[in-house]
mmCIF file of the C-alpha atoms, coordinates in Angstrom:
data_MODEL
# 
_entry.id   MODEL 
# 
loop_
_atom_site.group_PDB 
_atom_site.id 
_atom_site.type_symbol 
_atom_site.label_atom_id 
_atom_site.label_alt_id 
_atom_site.label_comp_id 
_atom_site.label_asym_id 
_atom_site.label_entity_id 
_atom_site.label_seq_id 
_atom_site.pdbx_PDB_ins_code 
_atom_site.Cartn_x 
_atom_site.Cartn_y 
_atom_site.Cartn_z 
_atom_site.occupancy 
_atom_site.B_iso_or_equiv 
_atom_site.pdbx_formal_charge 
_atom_site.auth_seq_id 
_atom_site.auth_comp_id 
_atom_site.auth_asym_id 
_atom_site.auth_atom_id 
_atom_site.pdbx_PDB_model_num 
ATOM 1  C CA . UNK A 1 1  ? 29.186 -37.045 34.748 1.00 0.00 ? 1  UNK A CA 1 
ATOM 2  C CA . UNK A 1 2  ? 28.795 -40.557 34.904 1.00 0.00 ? 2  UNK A CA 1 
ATOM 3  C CA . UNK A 1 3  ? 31.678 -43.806 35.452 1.00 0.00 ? 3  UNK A CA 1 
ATOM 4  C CA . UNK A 1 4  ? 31.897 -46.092 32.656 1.00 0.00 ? 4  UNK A CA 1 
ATOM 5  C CA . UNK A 1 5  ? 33.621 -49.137 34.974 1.00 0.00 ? 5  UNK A CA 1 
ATOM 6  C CA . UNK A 1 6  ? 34.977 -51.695 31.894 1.00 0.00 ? 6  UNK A CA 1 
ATOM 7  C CA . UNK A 1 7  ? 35.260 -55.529 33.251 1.00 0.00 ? 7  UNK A CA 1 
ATOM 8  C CA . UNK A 1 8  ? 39.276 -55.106 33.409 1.00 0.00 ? 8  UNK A CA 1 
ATOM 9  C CA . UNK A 1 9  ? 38.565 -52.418 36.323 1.00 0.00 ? 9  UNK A CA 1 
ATOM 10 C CA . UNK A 1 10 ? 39.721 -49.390 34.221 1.00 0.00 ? 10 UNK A CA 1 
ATOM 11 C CA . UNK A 1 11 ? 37.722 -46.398 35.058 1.00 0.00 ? 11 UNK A CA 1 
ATOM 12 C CA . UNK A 1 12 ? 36.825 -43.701 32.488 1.00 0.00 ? 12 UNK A CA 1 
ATOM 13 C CA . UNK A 1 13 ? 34.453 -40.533 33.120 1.00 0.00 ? 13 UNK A CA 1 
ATOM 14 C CA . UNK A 1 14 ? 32.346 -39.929 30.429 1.00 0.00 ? 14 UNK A CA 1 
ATOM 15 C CA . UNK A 1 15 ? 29.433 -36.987 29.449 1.00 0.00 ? 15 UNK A CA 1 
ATOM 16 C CA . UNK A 1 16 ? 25.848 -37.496 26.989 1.00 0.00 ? 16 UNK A CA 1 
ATOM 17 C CA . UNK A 1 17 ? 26.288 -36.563 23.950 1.00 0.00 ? 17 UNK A CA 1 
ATOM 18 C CA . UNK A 1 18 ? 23.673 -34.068 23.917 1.00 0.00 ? 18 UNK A CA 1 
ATOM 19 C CA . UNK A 1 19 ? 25.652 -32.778 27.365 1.00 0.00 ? 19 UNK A CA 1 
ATOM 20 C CA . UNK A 1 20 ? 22.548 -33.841 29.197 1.00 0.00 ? 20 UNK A CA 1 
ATOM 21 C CA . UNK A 1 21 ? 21.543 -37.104 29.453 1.00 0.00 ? 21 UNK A CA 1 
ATOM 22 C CA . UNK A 1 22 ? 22.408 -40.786 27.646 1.00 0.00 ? 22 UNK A CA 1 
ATOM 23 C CA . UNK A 1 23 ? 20.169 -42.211 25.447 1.00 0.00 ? 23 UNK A CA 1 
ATOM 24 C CA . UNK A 1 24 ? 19.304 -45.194 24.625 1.00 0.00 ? 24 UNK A CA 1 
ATOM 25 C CA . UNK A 1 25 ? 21.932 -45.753 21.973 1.00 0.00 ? 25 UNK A CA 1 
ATOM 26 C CA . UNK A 1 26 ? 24.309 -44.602 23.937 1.00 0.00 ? 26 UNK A CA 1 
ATOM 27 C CA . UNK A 1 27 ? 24.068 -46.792 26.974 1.00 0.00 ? 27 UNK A CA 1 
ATOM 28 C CA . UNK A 1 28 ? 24.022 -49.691 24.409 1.00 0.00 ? 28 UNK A CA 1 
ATOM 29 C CA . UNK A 1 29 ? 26.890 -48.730 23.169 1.00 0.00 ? 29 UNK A CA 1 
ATOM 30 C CA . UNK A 1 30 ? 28.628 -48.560 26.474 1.00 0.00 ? 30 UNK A CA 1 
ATOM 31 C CA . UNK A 1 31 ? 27.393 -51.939 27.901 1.00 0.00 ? 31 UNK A CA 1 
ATOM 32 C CA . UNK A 1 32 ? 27.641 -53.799 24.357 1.00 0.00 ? 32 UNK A CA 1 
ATOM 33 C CA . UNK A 1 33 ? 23.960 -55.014 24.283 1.00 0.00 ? 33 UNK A CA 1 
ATOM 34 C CA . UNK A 1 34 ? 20.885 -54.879 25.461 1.00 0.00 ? 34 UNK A CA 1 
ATOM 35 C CA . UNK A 1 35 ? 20.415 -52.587 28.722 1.00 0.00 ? 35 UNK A CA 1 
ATOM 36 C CA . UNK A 1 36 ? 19.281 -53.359 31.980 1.00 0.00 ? 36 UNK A CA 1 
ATOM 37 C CA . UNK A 1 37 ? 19.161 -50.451 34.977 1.00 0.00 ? 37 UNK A CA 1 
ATOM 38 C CA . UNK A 1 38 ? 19.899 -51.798 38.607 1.00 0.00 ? 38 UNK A CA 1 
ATOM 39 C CA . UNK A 1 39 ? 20.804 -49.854 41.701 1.00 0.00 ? 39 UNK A CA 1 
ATOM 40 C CA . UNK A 1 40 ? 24.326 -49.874 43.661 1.00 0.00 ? 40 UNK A CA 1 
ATOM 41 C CA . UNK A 1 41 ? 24.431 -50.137 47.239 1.00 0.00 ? 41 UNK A CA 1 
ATOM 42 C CA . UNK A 1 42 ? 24.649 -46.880 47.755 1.00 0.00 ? 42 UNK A CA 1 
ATOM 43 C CA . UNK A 1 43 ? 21.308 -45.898 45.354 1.00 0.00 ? 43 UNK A CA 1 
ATOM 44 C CA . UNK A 1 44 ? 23.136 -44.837 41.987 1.00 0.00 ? 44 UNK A CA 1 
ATOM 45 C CA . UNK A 1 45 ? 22.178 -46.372 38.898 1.00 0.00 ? 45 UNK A CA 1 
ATOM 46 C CA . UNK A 1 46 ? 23.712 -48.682 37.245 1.00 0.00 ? 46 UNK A CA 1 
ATOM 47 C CA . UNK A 1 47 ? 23.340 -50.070 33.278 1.00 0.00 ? 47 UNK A CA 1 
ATOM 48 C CA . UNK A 1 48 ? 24.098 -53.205 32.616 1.00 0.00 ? 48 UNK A CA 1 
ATOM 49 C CA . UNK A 1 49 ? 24.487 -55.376 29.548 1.00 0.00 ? 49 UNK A CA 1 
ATOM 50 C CA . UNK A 1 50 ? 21.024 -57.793 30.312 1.00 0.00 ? 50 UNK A CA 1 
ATOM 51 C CA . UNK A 1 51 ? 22.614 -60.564 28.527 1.00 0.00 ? 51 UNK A CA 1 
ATOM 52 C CA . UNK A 1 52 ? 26.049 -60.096 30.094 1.00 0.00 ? 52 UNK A CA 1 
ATOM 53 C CA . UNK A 1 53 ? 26.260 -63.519 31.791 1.00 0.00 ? 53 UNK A CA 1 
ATOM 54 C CA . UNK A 1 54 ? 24.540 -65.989 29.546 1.00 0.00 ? 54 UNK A CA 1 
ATOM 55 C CA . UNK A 1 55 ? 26.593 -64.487 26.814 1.00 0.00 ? 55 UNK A CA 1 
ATOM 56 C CA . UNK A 1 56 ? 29.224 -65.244 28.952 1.00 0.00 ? 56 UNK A CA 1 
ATOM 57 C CA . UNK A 1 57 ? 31.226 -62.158 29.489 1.00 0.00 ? 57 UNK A CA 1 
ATOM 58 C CA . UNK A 1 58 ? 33.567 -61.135 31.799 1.00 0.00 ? 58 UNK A CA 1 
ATOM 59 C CA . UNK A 1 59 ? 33.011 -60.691 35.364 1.00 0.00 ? 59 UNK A CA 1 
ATOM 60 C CA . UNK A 1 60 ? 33.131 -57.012 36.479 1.00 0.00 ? 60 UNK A CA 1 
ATOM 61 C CA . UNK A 1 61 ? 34.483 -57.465 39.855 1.00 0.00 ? 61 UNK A CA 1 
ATOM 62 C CA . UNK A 1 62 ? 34.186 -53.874 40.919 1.00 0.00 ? 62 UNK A CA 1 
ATOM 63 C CA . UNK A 1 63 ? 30.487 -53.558 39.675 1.00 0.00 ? 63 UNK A CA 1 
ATOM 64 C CA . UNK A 1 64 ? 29.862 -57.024 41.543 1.00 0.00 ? 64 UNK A CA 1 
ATOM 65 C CA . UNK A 1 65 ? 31.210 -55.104 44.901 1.00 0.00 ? 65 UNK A CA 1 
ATOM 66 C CA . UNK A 1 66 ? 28.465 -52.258 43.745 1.00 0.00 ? 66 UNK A CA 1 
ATOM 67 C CA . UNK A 1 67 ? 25.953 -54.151 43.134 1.00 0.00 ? 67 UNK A CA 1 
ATOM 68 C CA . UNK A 1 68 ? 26.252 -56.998 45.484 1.00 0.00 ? 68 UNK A CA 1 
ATOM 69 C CA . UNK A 1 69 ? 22.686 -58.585 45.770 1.00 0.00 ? 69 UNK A CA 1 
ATOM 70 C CA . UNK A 1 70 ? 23.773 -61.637 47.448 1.00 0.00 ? 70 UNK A CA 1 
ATOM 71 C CA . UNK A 1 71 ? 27.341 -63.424 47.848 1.00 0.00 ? 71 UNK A CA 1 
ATOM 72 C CA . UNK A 1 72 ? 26.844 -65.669 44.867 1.00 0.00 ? 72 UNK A CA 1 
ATOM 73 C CA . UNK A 1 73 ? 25.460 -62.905 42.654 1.00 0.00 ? 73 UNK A CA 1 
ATOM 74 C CA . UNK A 1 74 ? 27.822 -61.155 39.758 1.00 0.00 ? 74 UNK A CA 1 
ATOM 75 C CA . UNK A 1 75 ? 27.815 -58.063 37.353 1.00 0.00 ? 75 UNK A CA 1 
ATOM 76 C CA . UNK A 1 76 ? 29.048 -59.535 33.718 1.00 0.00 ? 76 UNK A CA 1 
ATOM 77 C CA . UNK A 1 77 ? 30.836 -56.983 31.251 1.00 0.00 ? 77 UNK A CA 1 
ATOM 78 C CA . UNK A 1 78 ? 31.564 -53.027 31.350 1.00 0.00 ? 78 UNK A CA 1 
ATOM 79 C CA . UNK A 1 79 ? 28.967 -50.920 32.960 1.00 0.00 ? 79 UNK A CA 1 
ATOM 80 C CA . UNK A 1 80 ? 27.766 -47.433 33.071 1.00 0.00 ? 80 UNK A CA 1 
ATOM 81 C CA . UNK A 1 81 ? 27.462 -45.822 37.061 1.00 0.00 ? 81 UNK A CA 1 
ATOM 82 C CA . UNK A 1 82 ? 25.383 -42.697 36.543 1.00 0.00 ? 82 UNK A CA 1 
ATOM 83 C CA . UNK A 1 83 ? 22.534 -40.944 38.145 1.00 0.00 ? 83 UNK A CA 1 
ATOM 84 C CA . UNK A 1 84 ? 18.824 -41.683 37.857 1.00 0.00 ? 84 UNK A CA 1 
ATOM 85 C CA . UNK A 1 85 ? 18.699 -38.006 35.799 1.00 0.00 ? 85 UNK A CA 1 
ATOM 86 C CA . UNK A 1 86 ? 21.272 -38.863 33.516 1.00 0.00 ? 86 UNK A CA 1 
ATOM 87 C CA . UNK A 1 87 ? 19.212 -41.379 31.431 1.00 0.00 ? 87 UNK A CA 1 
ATOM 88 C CA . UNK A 1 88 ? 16.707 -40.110 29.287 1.00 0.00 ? 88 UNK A CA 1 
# 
């Protein structure tokens, strides 16, 4: 089961389709673009929307505390918190 974290902070579990693993429409679907996979501190994966801050959307401040690259660095829009084996 995987954590679809919106940029409002609302939390909402959420299963593939296929019961298995998300594809690709799918995770573009839940970020509202195009994708981009990063890892959270603590080695889950995350999916981003890869044009989430020059399309200037808003910032996810609990995916930013995830994520956290460096202090200036920010997660823009809703994101998908899954395991590696969950994406196709």
């Amino acid at each position: 089961m995987a954590t679809l974290i919106k940029s409002n902070g609302e939390e909402i579990n959420v299963l593939p389709k296929n019961k298995t693993d998300f594809q690709l429409t799918e995770l573009q679907t839940f970020v509202g673009g195009l994708i981009e996979i990063v890892k959270t501190n603590d080695g889950r994966t995350m999916v981003i929307n890869e044009e989430g801050k020059i399309n200037d959307l808003p910032i996810n401040q609990k995916a930013s505390e995830l994520y956290q690259y460096n202090e200036f660095d920010f997660i823009a829009g809703d994101v998908l918190i899954c395991n590696s084996n969950e994406i196709d």
